[in-house]
C-alpha positions as a Python dict, from the first residue, in 0.01 Angstrom:
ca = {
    (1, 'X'): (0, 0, 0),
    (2, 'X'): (321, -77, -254),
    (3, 'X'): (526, 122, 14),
    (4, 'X'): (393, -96, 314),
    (5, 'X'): (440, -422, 160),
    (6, 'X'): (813, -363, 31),
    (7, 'X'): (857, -193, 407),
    (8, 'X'): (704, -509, 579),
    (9, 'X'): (934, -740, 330),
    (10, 'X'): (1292, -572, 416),
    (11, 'X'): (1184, -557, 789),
    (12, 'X'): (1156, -962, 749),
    (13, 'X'): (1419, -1000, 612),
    (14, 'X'): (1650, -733, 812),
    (15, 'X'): (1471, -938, 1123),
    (16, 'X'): (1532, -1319, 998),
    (17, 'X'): (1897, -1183, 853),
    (18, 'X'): (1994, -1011, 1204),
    (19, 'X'): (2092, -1348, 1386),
    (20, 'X'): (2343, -1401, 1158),
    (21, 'X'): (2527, -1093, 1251),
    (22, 'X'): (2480, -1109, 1632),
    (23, 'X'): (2749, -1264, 1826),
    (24, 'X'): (2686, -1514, 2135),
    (25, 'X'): (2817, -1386, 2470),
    (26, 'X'): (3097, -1657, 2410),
    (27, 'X'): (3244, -1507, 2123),
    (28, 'X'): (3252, -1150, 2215),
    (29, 'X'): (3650, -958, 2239),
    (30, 'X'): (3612, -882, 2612),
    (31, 'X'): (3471, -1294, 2648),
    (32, 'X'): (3789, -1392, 2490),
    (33, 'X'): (3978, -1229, 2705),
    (34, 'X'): (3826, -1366, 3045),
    (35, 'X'): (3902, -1674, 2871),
    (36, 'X'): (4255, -1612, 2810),
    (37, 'X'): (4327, -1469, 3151),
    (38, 'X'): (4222, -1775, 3285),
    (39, 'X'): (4414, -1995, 3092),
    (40, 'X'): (4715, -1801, 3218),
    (41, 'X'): (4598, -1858, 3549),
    (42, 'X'): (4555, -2245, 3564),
    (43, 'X'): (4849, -2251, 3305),
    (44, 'X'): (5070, -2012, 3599),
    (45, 'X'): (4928, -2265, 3852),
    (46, 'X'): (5080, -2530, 3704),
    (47, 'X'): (5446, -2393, 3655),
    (48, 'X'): (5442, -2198, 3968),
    (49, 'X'): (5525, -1893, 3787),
    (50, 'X'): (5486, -1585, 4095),
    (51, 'X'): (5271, -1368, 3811),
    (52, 'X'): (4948, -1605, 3880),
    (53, 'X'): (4915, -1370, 4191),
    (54, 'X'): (4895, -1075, 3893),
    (55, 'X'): (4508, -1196, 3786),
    (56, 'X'): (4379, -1152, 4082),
    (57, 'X'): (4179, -856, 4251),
    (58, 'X'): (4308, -747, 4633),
    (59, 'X'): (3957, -859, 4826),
    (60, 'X'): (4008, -1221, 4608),
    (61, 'X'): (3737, -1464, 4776),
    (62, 'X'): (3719, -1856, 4737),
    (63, 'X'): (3401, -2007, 4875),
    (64, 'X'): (3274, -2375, 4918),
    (65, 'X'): (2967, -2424, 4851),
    (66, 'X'): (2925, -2829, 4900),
    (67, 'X'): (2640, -3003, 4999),
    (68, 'X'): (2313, -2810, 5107),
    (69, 'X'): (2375, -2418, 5169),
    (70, 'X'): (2418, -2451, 5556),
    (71, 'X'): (2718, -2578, 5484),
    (72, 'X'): (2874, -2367, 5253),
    (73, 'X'): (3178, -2176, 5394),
    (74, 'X'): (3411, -1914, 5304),
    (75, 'X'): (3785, -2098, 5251),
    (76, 'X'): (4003, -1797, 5187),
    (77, 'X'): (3983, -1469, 5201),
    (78, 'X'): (4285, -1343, 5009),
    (79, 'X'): (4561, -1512, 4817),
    (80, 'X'): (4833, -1644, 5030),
    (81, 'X'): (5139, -1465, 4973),
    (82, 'X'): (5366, -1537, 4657),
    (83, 'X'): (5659, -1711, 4854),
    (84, 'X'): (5365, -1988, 5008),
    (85, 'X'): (5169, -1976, 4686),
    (86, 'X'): (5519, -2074, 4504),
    (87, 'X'): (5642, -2354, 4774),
    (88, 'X'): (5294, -2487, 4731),
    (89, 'X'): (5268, -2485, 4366),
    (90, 'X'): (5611, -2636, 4303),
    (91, 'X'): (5535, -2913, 4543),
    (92, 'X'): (5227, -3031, 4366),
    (93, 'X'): (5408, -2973, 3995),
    (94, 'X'): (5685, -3240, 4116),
    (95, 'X'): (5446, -3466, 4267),
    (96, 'X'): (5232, -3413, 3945),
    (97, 'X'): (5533, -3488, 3728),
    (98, 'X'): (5688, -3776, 3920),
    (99, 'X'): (5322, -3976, 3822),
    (100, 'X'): (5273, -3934, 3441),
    (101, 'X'): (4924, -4160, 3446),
    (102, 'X'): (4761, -3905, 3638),
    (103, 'X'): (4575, -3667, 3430),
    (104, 'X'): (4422, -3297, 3481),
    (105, 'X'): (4128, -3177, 3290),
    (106, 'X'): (3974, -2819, 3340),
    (107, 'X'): (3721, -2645, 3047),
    (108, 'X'): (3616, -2336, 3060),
    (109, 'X'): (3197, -2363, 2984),
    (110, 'X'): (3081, -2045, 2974),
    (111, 'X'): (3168, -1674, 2989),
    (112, 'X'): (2902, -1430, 3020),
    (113, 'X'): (3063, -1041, 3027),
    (114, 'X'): (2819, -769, 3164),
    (115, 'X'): (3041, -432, 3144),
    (116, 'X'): (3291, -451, 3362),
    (117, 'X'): (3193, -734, 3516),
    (118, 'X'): (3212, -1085, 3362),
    (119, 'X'): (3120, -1452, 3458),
    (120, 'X'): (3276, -1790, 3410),
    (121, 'X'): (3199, -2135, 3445),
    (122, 'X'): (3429, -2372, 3462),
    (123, 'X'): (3477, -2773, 3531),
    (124, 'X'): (3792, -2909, 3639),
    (125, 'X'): (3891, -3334, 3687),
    (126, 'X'): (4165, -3486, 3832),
    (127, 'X'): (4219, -3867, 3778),
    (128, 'X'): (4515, -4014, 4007),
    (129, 'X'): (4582, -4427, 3949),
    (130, 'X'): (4793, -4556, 4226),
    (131, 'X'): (4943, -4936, 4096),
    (132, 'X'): (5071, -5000, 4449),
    (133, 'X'): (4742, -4983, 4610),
    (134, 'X'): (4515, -5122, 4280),
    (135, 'X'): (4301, -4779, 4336),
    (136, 'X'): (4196, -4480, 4130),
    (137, 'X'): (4117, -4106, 4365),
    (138, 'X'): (3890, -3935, 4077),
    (139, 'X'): (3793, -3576, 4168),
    (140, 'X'): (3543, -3372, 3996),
    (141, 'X'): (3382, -3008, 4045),
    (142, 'X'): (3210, -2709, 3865),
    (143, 'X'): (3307, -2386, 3926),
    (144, 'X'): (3158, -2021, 3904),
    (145, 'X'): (3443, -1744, 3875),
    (146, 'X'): (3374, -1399, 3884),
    (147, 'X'): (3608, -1118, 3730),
    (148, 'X'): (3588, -700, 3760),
    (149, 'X'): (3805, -504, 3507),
    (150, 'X'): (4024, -308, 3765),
    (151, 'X'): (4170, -19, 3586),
    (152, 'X'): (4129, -193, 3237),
    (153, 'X'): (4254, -523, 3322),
    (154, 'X'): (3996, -792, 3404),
    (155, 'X'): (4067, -900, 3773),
    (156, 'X'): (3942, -1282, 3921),
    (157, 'X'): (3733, -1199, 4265),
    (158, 'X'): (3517, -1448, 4365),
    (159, 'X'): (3572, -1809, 4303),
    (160, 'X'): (3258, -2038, 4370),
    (161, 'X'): (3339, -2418, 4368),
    (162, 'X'): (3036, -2635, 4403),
    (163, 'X'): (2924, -3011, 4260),
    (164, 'X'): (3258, -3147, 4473),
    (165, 'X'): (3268, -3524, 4367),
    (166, 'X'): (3552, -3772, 4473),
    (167, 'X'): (3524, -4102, 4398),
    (168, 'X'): (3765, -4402, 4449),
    (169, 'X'): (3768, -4690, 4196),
    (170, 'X'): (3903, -5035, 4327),
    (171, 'X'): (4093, -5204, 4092),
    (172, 'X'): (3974, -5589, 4005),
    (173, 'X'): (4249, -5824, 4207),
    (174, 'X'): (4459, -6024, 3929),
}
């Protein structure tokens, strides 16, 4: 009966003390990871650097899904090629520079890593004042981005952007 009681005490203790050692999905190596690919991503985005093209898998897929499901659509297919993808991309950093009040926030939420697969949500705001018109174009949505590790390196395939919200704020008349 000695034996059972000191068994039944270390498995309490082993089972109350095990939390402590477990790591979240979050914090995991391969989590981190996801996490900094996409940060290279957005961060290659901004700078129009041609190696944002490098995180991405071959059958890359962006899909819409705003509003009820009967209208959710497929808006790309693949990547457009690096030459559009960097005429685009430099366009929007000198119209993003050229307006230092506007302001960019994207957070990555959560990363869940399954394998080889892993799973990211993400929320991204843009706020853009405009003094000549006394307005504010505010636009909001979440995100769900899928990655596959594609001989070792984790590869962005799916991109699911959902929860669209624009709004416009009027500025008071002076």
């Amino acid at each position: 009966m000695k034996h059972c009681v000191t068994f039944v005490s270390i498995l309490a203790v082993a089972v109350t003390l095990a939390p402590l050692d477990a790591e979240e999905p979050n914090k995991t190596a391969a989590a981190q990871e996801v996490r900094d690919i996409l940060n290279d991503v957005w961060d290659k985005l901004e700078s129009a650097d041609p190696g944002h093209h490098d995180h991405f898998s071959e059958d890359m897929m962006r899909i819409s899904a705003n509003g009820p499901p009967v209208d959710w659509s497929i808006t790309s297919t693949s990547l457009p090629s690096k030459e559009v993808f960097i005429e685009w991309a430099r366009g929007a950093a000198e119209k993003w520079s050229d307006r230092a009040d506007w302001q960019k926030s994207r957070e990555i939420l959560h990363v869940d890593v399954n394998g080889n697969r892993a799973l990211v949500t993400a929320r991204q705001s843009f706020s853009m004042p405009d003094s000549t018109k006394h307005l504010t174009v505010n636009n909001s949505f979440s995100e769900v981005i899928l990655f596959r590790r594609v001989e070792q390196q984790w590869k962005l395939t799916h991109s699911l952007v959902m929860d669209y919200e624009q709004s416009i704020w009027h500025w008071d008349p002076e």
